[in-house]
C-alpha positions in Angstrom: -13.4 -5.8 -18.2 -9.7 -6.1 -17.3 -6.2 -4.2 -17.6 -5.6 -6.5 -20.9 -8.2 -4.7 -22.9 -6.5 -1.0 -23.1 -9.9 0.0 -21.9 -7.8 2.8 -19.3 -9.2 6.5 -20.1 -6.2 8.5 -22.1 -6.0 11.9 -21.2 -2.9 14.2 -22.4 -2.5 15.8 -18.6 -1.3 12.9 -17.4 1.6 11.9 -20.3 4.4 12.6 -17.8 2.9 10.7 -15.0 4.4 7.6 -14.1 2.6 4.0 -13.5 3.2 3.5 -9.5 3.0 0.7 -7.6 2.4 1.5 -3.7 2.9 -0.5 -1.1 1.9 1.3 2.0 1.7 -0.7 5.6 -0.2 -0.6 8.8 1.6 0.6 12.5 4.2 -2.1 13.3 3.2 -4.6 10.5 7.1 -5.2 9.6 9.9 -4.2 12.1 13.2 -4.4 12.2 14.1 -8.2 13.0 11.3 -9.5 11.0 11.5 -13.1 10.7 10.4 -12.7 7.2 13.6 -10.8 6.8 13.8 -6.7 6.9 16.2 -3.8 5.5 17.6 -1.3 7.7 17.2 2.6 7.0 19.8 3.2 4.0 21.1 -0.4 4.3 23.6 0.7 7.5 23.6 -3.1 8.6 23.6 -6.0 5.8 21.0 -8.1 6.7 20.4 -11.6 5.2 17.7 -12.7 3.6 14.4 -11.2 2.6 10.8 -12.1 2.3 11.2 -14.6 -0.4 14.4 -16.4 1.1 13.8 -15.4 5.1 17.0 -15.5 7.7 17.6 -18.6 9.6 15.0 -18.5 12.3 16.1 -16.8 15.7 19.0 -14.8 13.6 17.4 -11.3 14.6 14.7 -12.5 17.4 16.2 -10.2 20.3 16.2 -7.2 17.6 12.4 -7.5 17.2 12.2 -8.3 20.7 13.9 -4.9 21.5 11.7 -3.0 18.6 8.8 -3.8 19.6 9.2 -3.4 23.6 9.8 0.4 22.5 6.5 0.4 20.7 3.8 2.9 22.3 1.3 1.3 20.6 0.3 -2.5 19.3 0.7 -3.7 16.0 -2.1 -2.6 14.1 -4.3 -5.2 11.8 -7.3 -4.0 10.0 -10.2 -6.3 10.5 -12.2 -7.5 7.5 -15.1 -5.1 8.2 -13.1 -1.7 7.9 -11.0 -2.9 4.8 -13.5 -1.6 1.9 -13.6 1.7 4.0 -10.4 2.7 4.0 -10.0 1.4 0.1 -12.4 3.4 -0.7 -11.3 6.9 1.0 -7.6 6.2 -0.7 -9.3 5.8 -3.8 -11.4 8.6 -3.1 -8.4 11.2 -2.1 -6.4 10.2 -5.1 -9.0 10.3 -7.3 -9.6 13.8 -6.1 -6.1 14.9 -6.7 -6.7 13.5 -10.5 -4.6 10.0 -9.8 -5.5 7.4 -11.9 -6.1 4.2 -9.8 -5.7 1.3 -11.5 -6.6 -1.4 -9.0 -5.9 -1.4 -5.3 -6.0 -4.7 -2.2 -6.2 -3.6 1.5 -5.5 -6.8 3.9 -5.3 -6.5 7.3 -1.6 -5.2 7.3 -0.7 -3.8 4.3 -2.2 -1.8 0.7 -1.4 -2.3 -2.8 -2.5 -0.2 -4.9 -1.4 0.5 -8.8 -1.9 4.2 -10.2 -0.7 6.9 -12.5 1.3 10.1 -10.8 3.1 12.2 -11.4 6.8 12.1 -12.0 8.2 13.7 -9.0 8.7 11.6 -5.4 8.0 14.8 -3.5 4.3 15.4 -5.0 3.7 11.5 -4.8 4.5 11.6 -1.5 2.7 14.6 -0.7 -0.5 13.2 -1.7 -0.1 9.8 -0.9 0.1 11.4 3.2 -3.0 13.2 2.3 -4.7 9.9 1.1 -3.5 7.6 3.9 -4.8 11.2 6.5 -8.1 10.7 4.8 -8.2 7.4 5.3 -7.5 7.6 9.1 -10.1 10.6 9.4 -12.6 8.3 7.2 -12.2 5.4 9.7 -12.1 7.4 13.2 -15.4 9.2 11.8 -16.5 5.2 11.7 -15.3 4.7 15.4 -11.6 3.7 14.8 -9.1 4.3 17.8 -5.6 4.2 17.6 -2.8 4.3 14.8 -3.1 3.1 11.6 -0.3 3.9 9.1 3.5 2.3 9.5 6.2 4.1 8.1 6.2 6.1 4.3 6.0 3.2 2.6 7.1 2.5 -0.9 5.9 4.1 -4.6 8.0 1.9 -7.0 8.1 3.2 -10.8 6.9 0.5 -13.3 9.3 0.6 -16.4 7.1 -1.3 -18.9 3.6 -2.4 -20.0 5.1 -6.4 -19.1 5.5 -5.5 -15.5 2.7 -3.0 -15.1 0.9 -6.3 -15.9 2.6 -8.4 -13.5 1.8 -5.6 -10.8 -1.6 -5.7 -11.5 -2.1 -9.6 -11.4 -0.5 -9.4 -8.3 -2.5 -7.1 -6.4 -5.8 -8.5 -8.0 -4.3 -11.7 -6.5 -4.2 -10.5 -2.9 -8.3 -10.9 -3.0 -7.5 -14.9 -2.4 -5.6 -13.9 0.9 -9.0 -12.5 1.9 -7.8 -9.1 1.2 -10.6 -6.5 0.0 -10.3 -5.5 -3.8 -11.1 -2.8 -6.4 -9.6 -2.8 -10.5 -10.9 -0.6 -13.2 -13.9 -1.8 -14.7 -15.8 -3.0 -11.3 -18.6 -0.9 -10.1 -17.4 2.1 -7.9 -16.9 0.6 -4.7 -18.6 3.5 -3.1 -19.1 7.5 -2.6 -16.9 10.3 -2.7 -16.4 11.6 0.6 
């Protein structure tokens, strides 16, 4: 079963929701000076490049150099083993606030996910922290030390049934990349918590 077949429950409490696609990353995963390019907070510096078309190499290397020397912890990359764990407890905590999750991808720095919420940034981001706190809790419970989550992250609004497809392609896609991965229509990929 895939997105294509309009096989996505309906329900009428969930009309003036919005499709989301989230993109949340792990503690120092993407810092300023990047070589794959990076944004600064409200665009105060015009940085060239970005992921697609990176900066010239050694552009912003002291920058990163400087970020991460201020770091009070390492970079954090979730292993293989914990990935399906803390997919499942985001899935979980969503589900549990009545999000509908579409498909999501953990990888070892960052989470895709594609779900239906609701229309205002404060509530998404509201439960978004109280899925990515689960998810923490879920994984310290398991023997996990240290920080996890970057920065807020992103929820970007899809417009249209064309790029809610492109989303969802993409994120299904991440499973090549070794990246663990749940859509609608697989088994449950575990227990509520």
């Amino acid at each position: 079963m895939s997105l294509d077949d309009n096989s996505l429950p309906q329900d009428d409490s969930r009309k003036d929701w919005l499709w989301r696609h989230v993109i949340l990353s792990t503690y120092g995963s993407w810092l300023p000076g990047d070589k794959r390019g990076f944004r600064t907070r409200r665009h105060r510096e015009h940085v060239e490049g970005d992921y697609k078309s990176p900066p010239p190499p050694g552009e912003h290397g002291r920058l990163e150099d400087v970020v991460r020397s201020t770091m009070k912890h390492p970079p954090t990359r979730l292993p293989p083993l914990v990935r399906r764990a803390v997919g499942v407890a985001l899935i979980d905590r969503l589900e549990m606030l009545d999000v509908l999750v579409v498909c999501i991808a953990v990888s070892g720095e960052r989470v895709h996910l594609l779900a239906k919420m609701p229309a205002s940034p404060t509530v998404v981001w509201k439960w978004i922290g109280t899925a990515k706190r689960h998810a923490w809790f879920v994984l310290r419970d398991e023997g996990w030390d240290g920080k996890m989550w970057g920065g807020k992250g992103k929820a970007i609004p899809v417009r249209n049934r064309q790029y809610q497809m492109r989303v969802y392609r993409y994120i299904i896609d991440h499973e090549r990349q070794g990246a663990w991965v749940w859509k609608w229509g697989d088994p449950r990929p575990g227990e509520r918590r």
